[in-house]
C-alpha positions in Angstrom: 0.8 5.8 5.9 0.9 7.7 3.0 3.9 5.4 1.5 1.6 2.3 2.0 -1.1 3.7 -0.3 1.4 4.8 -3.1 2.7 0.9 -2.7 -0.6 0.1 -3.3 -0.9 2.0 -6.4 2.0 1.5 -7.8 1.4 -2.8 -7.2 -1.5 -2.1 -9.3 -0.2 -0.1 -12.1 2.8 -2.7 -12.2 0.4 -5.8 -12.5 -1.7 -3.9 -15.2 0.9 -4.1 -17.4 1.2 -8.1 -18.0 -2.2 -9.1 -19.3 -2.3 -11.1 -22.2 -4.0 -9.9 -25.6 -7.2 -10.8 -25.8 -7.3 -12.2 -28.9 -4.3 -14.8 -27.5 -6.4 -15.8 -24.7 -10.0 -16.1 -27.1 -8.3 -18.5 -29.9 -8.5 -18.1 -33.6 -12.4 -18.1 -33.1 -11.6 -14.4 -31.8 -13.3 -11.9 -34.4 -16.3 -13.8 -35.5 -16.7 -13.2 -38.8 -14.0 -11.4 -39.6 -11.9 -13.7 -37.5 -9.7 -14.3 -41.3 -8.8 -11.1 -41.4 -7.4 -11.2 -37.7 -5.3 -14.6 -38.3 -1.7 -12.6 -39.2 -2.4 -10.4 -36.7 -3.0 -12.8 -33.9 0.6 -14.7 -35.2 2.5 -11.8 -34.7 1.5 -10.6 -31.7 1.3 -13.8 -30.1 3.9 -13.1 -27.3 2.6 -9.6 -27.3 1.2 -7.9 -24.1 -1.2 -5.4 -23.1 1.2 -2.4 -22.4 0.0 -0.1 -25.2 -3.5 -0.3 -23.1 -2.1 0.2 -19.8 -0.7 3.2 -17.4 2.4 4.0 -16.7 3.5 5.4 -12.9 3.9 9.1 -14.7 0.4 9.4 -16.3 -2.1 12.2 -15.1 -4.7 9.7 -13.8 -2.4 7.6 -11.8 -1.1 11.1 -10.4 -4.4 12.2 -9.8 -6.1 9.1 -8.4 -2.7 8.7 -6.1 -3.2 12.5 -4.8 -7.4 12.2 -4.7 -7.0 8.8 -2.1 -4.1 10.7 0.2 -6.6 13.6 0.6 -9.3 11.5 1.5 -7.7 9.0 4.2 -5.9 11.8 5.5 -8.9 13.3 6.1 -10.0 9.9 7.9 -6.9 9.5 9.6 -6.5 12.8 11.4 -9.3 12.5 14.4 -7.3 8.8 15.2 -3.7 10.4 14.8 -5.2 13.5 17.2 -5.5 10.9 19.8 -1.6 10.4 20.1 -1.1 13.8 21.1 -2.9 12.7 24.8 -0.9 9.6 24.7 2.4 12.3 25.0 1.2 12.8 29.2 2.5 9.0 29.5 4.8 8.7 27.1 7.6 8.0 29.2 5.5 5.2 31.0 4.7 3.5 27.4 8.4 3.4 26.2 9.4 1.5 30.0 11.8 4.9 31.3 9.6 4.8 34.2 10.3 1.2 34.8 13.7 1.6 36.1 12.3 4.0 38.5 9.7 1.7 40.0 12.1 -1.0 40.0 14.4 1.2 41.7 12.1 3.1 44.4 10.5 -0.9 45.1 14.1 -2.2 45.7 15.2 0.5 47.9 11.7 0.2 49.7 12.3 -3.5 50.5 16.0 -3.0 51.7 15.1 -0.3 53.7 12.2 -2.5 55.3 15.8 -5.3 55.8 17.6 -2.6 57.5 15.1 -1.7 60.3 
């Protein structure tokens, strides 16, 4: 469970890395009046993405956010997961080990019933 939601997180700390500059994506139109100013800038870092501006997987917040959401849902999740403990009675019954028995006691039954 808890592996699913790190996934998660790390998906989205992964994809926040690839953006585009904004200034590539706006055109040379991109700092209104000051927009000559910007015009070397916007050629060399034309290529350039958004990593400076994103999170990495070690960073406090993506710690912190990761830990904050596996208190919560575990906290969601643990009247559900309570549930399996009654399940444990007929556990043997889910997983089919009984099957063979009933199989067995039903085919003894019917050549018993040939017999007589």
């Amino acid at each position: 469970f808890t592996t699913g939601i790190s996934s998660c997180i790390h998906s989205i700390v992964n994809s926040s890395r690839s953006f585009t500059r904004p200034e590539q994506s706006l055109g040379t139109g991109f700092g209104g009046a000051n927009s000559q100013y910007l015009q070397s800038f916007i050629a060399n870092n034309r290529t350039k993405k958004m990593n400076e501006c994103s999170v990495s997987l070690r960073d406090e917040i993506v710690i912190d956010i990761q830990n904050r959401l596996h208190v919560v849902l575990m906290n969601y999740i643990k009247q559900p997961m309570s549930l399996l403990d009654k399940f444990q009675s007929i556990e043997s019954l889910l997983k089919g080990k009984e099957m063979d028995n009933v199989v067995r006691s039903i085919s003894i039954s019917i050549s018993s019933t040939n017999i007589i």
